[in-house]
VMD Tcl script that builds the backbone (N, CA, C; Angstrom):
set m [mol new atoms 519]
animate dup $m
set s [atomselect $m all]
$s set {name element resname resid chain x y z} {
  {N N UNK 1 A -7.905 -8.167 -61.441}
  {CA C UNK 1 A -7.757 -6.747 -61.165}
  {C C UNK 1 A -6.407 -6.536 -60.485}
  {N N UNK 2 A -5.866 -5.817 -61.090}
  {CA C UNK 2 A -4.164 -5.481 -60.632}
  {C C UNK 2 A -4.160 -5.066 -58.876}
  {N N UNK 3 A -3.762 -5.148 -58.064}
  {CA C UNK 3 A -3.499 -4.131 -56.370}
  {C C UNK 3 A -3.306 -3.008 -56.770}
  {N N UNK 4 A -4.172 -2.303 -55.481}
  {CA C UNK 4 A -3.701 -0.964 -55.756}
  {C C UNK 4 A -2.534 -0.574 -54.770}
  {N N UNK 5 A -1.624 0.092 -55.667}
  {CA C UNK 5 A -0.341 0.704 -54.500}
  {C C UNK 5 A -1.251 2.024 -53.393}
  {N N UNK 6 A -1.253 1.977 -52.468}
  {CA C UNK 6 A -1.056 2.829 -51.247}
  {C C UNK 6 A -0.764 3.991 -52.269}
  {N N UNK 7 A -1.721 5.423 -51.918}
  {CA C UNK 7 A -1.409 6.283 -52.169}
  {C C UNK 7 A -1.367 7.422 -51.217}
  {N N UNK 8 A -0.475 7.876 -50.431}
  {CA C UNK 8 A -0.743 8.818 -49.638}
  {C C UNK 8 A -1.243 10.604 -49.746}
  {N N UNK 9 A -2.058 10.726 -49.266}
  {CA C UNK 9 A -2.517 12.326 -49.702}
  {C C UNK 9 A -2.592 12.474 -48.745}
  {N N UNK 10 A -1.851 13.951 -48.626}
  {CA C UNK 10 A -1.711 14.991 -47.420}
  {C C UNK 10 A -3.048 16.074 -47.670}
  {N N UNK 11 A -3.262 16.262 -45.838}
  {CA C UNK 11 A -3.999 17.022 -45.487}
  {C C UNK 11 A -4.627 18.186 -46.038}
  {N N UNK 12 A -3.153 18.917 -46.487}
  {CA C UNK 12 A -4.370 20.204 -47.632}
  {C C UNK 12 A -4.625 19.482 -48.875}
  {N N UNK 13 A -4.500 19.045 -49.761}
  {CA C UNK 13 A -5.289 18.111 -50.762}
  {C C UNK 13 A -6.476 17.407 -50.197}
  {N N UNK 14 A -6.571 16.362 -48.918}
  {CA C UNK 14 A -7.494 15.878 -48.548}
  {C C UNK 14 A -8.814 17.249 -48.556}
  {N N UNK 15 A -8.495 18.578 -47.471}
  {CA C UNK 15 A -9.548 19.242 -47.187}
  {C C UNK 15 A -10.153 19.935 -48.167}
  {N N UNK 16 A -8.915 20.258 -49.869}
  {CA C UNK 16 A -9.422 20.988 -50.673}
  {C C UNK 16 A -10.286 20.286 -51.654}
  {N N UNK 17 A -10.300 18.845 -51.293}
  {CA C UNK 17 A -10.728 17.799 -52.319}
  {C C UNK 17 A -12.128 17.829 -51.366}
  {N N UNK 18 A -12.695 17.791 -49.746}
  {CA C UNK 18 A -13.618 17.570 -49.279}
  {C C UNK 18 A -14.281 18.743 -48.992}
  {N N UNK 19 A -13.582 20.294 -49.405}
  {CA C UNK 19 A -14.256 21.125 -49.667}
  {C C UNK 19 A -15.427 21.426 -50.577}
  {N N UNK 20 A -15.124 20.587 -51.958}
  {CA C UNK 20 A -15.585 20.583 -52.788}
  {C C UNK 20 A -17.014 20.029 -52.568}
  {N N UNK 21 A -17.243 19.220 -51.200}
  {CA C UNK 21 A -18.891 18.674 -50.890}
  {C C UNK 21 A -19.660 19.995 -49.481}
  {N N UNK 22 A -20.569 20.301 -50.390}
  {CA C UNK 22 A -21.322 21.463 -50.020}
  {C C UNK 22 A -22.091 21.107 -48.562}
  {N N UNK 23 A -21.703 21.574 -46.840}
  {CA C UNK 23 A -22.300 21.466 -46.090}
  {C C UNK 23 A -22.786 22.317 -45.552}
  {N N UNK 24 A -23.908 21.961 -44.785}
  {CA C UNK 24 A -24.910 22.871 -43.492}
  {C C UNK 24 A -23.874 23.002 -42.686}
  {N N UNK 25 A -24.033 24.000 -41.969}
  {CA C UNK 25 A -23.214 24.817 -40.668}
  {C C UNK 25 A -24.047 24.462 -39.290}
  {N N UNK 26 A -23.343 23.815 -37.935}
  {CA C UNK 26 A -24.023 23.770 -36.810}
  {C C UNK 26 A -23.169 24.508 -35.875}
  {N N UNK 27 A -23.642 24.854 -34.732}
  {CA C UNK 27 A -22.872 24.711 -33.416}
  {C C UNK 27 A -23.553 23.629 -32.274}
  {N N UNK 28 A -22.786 23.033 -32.335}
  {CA C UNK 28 A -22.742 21.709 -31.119}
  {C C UNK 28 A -22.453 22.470 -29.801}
  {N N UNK 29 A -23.719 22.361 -28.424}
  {CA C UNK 29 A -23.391 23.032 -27.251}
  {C C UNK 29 A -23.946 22.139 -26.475}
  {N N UNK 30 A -23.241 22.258 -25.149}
  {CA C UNK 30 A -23.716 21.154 -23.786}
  {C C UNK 30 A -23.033 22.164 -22.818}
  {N N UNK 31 A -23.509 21.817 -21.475}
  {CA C UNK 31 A -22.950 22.226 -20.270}
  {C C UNK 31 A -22.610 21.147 -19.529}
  {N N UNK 32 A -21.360 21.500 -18.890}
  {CA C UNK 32 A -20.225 20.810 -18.205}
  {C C UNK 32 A -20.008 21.160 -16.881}
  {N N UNK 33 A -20.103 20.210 -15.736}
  {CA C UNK 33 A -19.705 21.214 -14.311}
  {C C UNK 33 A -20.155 22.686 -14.091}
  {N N UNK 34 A -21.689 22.836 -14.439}
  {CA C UNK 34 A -21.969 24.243 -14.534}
  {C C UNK 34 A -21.563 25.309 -15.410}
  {N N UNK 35 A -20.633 24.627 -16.923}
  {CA C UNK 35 A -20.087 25.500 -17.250}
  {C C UNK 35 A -20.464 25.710 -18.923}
  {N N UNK 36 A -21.130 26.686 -19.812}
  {CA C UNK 36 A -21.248 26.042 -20.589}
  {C C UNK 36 A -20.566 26.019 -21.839}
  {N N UNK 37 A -20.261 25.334 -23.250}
  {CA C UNK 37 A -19.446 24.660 -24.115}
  {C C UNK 37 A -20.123 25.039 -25.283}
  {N N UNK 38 A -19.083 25.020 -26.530}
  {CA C UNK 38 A -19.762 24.971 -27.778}
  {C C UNK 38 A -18.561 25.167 -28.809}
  {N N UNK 39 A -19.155 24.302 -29.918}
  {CA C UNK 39 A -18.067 25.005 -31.332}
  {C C UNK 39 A -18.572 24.524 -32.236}
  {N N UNK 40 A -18.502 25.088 -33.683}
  {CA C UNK 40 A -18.256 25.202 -34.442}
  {C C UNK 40 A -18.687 23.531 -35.419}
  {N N UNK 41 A -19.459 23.248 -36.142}
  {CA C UNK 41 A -19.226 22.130 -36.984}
  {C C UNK 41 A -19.795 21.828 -38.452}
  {N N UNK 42 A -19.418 21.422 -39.353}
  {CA C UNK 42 A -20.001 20.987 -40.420}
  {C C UNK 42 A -19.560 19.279 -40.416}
  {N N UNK 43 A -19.343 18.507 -40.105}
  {CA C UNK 43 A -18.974 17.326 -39.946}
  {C C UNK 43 A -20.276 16.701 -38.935}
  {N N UNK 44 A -21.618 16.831 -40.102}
  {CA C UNK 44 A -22.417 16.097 -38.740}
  {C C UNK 44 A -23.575 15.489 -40.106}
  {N N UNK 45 A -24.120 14.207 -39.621}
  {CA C UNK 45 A -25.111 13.359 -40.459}
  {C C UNK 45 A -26.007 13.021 -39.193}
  {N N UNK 46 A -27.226 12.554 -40.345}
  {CA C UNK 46 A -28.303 12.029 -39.791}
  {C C UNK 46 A -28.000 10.529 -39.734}
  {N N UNK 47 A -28.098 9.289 -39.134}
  {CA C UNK 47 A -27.742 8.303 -39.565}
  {C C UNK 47 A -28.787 7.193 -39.150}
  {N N UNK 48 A -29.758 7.618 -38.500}
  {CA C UNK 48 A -30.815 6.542 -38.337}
  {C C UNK 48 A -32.414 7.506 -38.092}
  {N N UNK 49 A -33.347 6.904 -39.347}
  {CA C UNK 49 A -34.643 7.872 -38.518}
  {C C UNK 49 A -35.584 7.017 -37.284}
  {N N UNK 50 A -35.211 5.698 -37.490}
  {CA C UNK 50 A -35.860 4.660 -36.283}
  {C C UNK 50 A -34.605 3.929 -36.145}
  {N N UNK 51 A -34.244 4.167 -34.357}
  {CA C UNK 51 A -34.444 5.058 -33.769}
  {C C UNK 51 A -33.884 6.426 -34.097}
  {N N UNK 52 A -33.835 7.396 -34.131}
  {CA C UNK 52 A -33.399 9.108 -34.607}
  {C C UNK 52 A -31.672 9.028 -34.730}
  {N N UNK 53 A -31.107 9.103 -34.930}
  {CA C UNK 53 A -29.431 8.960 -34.079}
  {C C UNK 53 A -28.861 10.053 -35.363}
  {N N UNK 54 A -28.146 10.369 -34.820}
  {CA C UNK 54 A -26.944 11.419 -35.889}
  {C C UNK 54 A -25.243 11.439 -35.386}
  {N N UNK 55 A -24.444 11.843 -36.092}
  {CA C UNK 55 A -23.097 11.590 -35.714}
  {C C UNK 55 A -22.927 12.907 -35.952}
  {N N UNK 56 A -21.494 13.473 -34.545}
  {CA C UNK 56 A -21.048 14.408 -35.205}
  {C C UNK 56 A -19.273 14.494 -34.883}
  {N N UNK 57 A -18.693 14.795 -35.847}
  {CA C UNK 57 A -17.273 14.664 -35.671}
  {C C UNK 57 A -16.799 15.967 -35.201}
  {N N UNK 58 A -16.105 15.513 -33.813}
  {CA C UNK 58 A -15.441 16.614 -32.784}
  {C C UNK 58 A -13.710 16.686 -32.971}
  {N N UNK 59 A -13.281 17.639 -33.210}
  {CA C UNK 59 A -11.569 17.916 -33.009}
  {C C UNK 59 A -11.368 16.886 -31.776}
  {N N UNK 60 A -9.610 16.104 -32.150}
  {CA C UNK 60 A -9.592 15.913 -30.324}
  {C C UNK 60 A -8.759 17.102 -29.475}
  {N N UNK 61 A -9.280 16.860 -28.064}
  {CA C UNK 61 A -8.513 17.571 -27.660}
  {C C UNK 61 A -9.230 18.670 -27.329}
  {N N UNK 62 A -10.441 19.507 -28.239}
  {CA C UNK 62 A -11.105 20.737 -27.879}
  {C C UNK 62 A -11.806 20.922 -26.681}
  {N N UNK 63 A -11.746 21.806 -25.816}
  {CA C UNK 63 A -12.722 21.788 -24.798}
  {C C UNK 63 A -13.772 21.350 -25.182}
  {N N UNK 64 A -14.822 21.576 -25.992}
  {CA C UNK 64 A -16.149 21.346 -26.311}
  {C C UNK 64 A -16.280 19.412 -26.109}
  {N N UNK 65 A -15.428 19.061 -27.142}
  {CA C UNK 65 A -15.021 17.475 -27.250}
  {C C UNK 65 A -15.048 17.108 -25.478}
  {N N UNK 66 A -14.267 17.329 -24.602}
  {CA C UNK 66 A -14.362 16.375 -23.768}
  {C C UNK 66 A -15.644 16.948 -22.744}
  {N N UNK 67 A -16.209 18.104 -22.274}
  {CA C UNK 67 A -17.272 18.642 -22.179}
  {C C UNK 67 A -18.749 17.476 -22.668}
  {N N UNK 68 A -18.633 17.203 -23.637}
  {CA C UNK 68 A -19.633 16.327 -24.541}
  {C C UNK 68 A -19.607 15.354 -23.754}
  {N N UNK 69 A -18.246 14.621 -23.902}
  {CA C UNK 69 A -18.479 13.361 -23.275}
  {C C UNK 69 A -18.442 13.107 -21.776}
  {N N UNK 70 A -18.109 14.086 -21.294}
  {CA C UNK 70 A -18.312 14.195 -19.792}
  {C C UNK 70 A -19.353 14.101 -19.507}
  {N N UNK 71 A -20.408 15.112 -20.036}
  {CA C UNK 71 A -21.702 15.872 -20.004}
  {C C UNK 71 A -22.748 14.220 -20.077}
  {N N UNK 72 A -22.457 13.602 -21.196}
  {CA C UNK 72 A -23.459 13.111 -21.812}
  {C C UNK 72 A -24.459 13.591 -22.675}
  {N N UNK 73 A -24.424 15.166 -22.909}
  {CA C UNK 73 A -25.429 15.216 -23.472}
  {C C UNK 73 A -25.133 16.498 -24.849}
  {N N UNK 74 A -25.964 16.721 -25.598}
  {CA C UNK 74 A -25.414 17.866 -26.778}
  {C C UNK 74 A -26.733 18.232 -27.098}
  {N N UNK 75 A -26.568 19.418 -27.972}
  {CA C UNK 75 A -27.435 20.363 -28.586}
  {C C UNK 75 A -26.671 20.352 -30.083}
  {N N UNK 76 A -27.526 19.918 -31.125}
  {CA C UNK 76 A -27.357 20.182 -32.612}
  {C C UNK 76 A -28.196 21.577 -32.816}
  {N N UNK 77 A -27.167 22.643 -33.186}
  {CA C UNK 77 A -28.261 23.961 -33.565}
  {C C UNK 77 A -27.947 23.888 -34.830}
  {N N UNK 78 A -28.290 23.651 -35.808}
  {CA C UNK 78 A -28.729 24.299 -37.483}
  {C C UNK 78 A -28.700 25.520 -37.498}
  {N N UNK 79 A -28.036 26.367 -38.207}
  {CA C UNK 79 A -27.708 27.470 -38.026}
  {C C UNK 79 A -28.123 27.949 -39.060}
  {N N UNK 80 A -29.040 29.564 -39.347}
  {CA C UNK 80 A -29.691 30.204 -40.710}
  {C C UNK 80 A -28.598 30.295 -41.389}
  {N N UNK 81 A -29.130 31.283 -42.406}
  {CA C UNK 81 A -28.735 32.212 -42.803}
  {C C UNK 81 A -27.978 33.614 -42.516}
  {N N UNK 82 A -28.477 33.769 -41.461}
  {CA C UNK 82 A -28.165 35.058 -40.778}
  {C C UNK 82 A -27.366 35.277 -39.580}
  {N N UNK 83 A -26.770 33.597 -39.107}
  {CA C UNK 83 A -26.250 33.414 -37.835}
  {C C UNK 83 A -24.731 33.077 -38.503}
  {N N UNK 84 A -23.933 33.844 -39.281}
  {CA C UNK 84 A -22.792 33.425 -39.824}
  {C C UNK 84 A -22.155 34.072 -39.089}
  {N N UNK 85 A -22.488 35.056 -37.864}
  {CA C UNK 85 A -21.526 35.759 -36.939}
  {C C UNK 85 A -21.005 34.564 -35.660}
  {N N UNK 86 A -22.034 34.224 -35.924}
  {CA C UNK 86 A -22.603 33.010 -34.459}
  {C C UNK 86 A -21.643 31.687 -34.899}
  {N N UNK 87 A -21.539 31.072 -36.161}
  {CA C UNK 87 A -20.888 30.575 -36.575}
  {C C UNK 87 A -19.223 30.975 -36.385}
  {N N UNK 88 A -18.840 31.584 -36.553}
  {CA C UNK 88 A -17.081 32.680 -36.352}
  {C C UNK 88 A -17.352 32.712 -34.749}
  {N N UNK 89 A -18.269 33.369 -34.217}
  {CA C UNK 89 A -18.135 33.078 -32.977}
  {C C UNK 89 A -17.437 32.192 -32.370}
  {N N UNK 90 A -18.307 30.700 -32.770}
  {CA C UNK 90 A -17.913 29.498 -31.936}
  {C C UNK 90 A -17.149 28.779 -32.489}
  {N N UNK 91 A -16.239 29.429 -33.592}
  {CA C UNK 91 A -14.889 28.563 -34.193}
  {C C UNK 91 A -13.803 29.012 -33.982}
  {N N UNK 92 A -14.307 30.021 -32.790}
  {CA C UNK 92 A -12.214 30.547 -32.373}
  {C C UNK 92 A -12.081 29.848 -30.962}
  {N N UNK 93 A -11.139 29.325 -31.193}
  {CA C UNK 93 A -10.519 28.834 -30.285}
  {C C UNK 93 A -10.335 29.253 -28.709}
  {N N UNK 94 A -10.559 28.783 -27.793}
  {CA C UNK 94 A -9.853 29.330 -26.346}
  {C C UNK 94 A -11.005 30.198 -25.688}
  {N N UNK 95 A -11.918 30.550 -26.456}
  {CA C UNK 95 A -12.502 32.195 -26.056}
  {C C UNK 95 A -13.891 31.809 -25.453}
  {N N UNK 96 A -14.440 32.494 -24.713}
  {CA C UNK 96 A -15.702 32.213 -23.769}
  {C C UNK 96 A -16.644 32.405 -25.068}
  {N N UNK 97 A -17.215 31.473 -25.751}
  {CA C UNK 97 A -18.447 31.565 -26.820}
  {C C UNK 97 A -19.488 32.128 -26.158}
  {N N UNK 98 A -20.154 31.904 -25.036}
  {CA C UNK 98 A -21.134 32.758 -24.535}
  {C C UNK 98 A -20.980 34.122 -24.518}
  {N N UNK 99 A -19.929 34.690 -24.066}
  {CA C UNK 99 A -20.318 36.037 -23.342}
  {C C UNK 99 A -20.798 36.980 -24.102}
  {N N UNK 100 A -21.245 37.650 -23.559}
  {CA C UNK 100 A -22.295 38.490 -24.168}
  {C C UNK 100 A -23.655 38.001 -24.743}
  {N N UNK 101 A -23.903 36.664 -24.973}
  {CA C UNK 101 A -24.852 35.830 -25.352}
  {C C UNK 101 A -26.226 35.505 -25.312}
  {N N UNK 102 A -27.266 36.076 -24.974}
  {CA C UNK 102 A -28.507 35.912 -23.979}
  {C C UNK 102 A -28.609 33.853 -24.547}
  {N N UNK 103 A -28.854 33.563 -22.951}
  {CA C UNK 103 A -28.666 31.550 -23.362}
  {C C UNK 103 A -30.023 31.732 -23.396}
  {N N UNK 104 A -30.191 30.228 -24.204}
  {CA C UNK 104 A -31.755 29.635 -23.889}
  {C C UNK 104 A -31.358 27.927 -23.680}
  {N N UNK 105 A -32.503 27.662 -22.869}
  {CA C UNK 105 A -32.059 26.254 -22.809}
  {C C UNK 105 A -33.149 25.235 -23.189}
  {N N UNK 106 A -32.673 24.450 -23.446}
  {CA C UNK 106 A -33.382 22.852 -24.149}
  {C C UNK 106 A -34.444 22.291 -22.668}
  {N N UNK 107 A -34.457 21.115 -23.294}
  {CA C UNK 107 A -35.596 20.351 -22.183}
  {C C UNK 107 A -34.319 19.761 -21.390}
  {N N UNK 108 A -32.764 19.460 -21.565}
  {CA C UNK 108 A -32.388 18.934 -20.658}
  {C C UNK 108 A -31.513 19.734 -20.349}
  {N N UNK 109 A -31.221 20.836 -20.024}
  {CA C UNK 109 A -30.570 22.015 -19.240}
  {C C UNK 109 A -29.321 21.988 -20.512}
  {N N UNK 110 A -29.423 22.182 -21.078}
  {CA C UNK 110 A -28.033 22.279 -22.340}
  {C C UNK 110 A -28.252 23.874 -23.309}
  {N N UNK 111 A -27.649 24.563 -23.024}
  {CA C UNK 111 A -27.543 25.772 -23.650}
  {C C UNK 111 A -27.905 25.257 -25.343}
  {N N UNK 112 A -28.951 26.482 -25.654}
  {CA C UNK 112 A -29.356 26.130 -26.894}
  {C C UNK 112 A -28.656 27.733 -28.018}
  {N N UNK 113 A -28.553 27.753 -29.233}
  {CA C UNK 113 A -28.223 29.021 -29.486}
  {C C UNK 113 A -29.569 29.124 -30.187}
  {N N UNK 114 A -30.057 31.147 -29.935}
  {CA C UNK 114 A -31.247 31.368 -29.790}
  {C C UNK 114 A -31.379 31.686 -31.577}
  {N N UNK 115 A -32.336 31.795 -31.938}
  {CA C UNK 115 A -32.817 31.508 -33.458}
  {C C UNK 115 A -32.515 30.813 -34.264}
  {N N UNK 116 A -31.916 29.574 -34.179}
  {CA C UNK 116 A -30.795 29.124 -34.776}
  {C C UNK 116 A -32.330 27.818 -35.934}
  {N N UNK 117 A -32.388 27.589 -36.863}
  {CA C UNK 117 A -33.205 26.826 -37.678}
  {C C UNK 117 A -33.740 25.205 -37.118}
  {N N UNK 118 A -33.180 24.632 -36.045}
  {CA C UNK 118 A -33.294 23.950 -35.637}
  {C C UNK 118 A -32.441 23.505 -34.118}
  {N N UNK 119 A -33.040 22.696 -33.243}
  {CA C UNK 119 A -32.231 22.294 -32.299}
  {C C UNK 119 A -32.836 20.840 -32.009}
  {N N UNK 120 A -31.805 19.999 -31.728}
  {CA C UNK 120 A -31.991 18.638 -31.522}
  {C C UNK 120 A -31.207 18.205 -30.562}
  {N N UNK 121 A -31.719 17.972 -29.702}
  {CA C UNK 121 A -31.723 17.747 -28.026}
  {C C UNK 121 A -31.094 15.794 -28.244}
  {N N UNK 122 A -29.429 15.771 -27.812}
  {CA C UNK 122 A -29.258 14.432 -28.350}
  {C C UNK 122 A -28.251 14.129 -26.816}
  {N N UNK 123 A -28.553 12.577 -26.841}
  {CA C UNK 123 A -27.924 11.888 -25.485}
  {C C UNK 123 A -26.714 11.162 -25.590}
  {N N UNK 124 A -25.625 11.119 -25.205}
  {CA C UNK 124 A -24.064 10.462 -26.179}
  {C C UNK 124 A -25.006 9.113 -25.809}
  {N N UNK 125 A -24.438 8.971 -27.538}
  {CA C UNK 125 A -24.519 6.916 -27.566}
  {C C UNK 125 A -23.220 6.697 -27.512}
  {N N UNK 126 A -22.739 6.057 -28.537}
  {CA C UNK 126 A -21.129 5.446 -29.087}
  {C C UNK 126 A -20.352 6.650 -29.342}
  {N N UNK 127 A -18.871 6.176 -28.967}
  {CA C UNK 127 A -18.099 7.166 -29.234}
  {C C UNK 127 A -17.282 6.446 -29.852}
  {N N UNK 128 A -16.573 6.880 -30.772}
  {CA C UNK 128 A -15.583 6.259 -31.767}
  {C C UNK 128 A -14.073 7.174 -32.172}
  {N N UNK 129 A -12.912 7.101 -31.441}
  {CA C UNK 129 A -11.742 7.512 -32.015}
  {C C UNK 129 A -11.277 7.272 -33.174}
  {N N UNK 130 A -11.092 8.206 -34.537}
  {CA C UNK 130 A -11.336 7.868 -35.885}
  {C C UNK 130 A -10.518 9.058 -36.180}
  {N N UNK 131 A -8.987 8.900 -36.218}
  {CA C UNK 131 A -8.273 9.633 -36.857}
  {C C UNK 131 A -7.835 10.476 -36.123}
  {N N UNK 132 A -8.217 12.090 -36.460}
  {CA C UNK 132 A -7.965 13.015 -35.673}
  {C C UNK 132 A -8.933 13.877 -34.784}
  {N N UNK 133 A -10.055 13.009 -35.376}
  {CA C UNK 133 A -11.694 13.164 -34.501}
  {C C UNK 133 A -12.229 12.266 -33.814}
  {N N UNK 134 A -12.738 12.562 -32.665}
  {CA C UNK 134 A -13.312 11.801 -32.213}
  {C C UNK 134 A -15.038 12.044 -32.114}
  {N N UNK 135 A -15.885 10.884 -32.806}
  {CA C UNK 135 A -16.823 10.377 -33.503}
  {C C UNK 135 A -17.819 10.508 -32.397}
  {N N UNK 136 A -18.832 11.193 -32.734}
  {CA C UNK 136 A -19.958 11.075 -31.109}
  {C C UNK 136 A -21.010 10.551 -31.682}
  {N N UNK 137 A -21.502 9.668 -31.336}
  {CA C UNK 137 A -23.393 9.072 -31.834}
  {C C UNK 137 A -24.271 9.780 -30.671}
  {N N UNK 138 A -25.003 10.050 -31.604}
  {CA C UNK 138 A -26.368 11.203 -30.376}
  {C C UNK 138 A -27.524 10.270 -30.657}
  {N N UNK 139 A -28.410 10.426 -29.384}
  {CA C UNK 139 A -29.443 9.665 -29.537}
  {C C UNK 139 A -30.543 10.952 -29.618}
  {N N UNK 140 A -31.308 11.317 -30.362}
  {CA C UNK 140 A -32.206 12.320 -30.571}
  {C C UNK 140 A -33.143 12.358 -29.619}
  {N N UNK 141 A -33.435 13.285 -28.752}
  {CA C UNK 141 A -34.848 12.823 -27.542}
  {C C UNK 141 A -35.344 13.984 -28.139}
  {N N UNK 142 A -35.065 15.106 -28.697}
  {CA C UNK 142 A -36.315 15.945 -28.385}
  {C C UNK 142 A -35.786 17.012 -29.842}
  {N N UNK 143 A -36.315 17.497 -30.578}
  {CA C UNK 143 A -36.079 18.883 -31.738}
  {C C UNK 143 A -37.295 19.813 -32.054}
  {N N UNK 144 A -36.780 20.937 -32.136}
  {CA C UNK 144 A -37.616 22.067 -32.567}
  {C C UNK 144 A -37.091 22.610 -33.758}
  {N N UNK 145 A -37.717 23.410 -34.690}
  {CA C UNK 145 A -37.495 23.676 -35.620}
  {C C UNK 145 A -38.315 24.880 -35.652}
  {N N UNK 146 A -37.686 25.735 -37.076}
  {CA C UNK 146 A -38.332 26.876 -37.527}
  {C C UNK 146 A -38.028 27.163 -38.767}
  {N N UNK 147 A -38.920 28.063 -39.689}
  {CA C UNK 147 A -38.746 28.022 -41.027}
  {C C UNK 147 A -37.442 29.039 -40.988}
  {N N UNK 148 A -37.112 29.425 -42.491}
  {CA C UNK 148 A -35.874 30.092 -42.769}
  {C C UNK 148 A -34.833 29.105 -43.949}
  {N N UNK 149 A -33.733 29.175 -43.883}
  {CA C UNK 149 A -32.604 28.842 -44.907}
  {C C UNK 149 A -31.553 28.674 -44.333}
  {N N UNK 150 A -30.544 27.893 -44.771}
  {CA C UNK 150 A -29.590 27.447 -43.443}
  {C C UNK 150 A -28.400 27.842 -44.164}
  {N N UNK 151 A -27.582 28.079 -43.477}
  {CA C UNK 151 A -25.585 28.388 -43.820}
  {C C UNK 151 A -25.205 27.416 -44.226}
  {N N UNK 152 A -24.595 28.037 -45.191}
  {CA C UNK 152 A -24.199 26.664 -46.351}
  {C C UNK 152 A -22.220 26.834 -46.133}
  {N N UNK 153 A -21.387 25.866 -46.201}
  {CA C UNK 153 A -20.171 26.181 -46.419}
  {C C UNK 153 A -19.686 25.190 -47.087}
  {N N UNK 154 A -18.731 25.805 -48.279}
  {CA C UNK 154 A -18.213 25.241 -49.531}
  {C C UNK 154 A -16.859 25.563 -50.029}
  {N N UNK 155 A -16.308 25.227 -50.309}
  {CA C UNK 155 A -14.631 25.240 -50.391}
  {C C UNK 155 A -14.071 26.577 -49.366}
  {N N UNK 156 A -14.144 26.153 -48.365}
  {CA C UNK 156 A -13.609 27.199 -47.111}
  {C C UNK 156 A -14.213 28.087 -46.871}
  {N N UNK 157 A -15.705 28.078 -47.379}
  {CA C UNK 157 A -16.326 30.153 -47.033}
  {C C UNK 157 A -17.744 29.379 -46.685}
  {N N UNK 158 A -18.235 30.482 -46.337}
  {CA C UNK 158 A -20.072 30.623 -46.159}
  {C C UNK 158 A -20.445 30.306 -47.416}
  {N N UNK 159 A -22.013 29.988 -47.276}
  {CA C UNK 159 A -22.431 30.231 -48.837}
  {C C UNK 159 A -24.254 29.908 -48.553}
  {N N UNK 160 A -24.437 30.175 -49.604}
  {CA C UNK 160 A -25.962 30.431 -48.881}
  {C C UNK 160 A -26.612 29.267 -49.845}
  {N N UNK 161 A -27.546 28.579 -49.393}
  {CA C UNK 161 A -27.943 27.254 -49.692}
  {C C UNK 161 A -29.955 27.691 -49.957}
  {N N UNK 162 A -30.455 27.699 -51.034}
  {CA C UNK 162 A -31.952 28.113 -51.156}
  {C C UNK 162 A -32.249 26.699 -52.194}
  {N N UNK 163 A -33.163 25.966 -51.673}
  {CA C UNK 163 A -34.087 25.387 -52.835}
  {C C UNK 163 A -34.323 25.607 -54.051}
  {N N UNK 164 A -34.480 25.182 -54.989}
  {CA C UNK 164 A -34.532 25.397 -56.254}
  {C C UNK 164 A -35.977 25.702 -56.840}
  {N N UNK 165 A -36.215 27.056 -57.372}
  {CA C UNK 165 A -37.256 27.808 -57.521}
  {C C UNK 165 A -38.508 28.569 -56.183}
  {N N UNK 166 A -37.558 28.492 -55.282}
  {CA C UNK 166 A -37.364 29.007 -53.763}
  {C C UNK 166 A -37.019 30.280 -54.059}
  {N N UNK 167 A -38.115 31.042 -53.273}
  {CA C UNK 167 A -37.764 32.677 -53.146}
  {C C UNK 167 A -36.925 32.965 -52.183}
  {N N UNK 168 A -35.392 33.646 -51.921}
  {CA C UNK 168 A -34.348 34.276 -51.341}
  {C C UNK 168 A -35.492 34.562 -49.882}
  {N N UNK 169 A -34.515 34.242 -48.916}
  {CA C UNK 169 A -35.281 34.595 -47.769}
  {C C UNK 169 A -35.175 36.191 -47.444}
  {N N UNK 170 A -36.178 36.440 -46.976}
  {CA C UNK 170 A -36.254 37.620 -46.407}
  {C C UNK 170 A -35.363 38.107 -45.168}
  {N N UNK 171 A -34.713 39.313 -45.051}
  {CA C UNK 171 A -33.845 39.269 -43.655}
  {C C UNK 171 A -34.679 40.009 -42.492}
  {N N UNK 172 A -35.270 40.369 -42.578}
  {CA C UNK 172 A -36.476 41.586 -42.166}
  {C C UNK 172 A -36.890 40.772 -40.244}
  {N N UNK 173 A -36.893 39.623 -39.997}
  {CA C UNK 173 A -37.641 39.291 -38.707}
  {C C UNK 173 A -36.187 39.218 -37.887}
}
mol reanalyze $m
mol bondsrecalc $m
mol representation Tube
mol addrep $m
């Protein structure tokens, strides 16, 4: 088999090429020194069901990112259908994501966002510097869930993600 030459691909090719794989929408939240944190993610897997563990890839550098690892601890919210405001919310930069917010909180004092399709209450395991992210392993202690349909995002936009021969959710509750 011949070597392969090194091919370098730049960043907008990389994201328009990894756009093309269809993800769930979260916001990742913890509190820090009394203070509390959150942003924005589609960069998150399940990666063990015994014991539970999931990864989620953090910007470096973001408040939220060092918050996490200070903290020790995170909130995975799964985000509907209907929380695509909540989503824009917690992907601008600099800006107090709470305010105006009514919080709810988890079993270990970590701001949860309220209706959100799921929350999974996770403890930092491993952390891994990997590029231009830095890599968090969560250890799962505790999740709640609720029915509904989750935010889908696909080559740079929202998009709405339903089961196949699945009736369109209702917006009504």
């Amino acid at each position: 088999m011949p070597a392969m030459t090194p091919h370098l691909i730049d960043p907008t090719t990389m994201r328009q090429t990894m756009g093309r794989f269809a993800t769930g929408v979260a916001v990742i939240t913890t509190e820090s020194a009394g203070t509390p944190h959150g942003m924005t993610v589609n960069s998150l897997t399940s990666v063990s069901l015994d014991p539970p563990l999931l990864l989620v890839c953090f910007n470096h550098g973001a408040r939220s990112t060092t918050a996490v690892t200070a903290s020790g601890r995170f909130v995975v919210n799964l985000l509907s259908q209907r929380q695509q405001p909540i989503a824009l919310r917690f992907a601008k930069r600099g800006e107090d994501h709470f305010g105006g917010l009514g919080l709810d909180y988890g079993n270990h004092g970590v701001p949860v966002v309220p209706n959100a399709l799921a929350h999974l209450e996770c403890e930092v395991g491993q952390i891994v510097e990997a590029g231009d992210h830095t890599v968090v392993f969560g250890k799962v202690t505790d999740v709640c869930t609720r029915d509904g349909d989750p935010l889908g995002f696909y080559q740079g936009r929202f998009s709405e993600i339903t089961p196949h021969g699945a009736e369109p959710e209702h917006w009504f509750f």
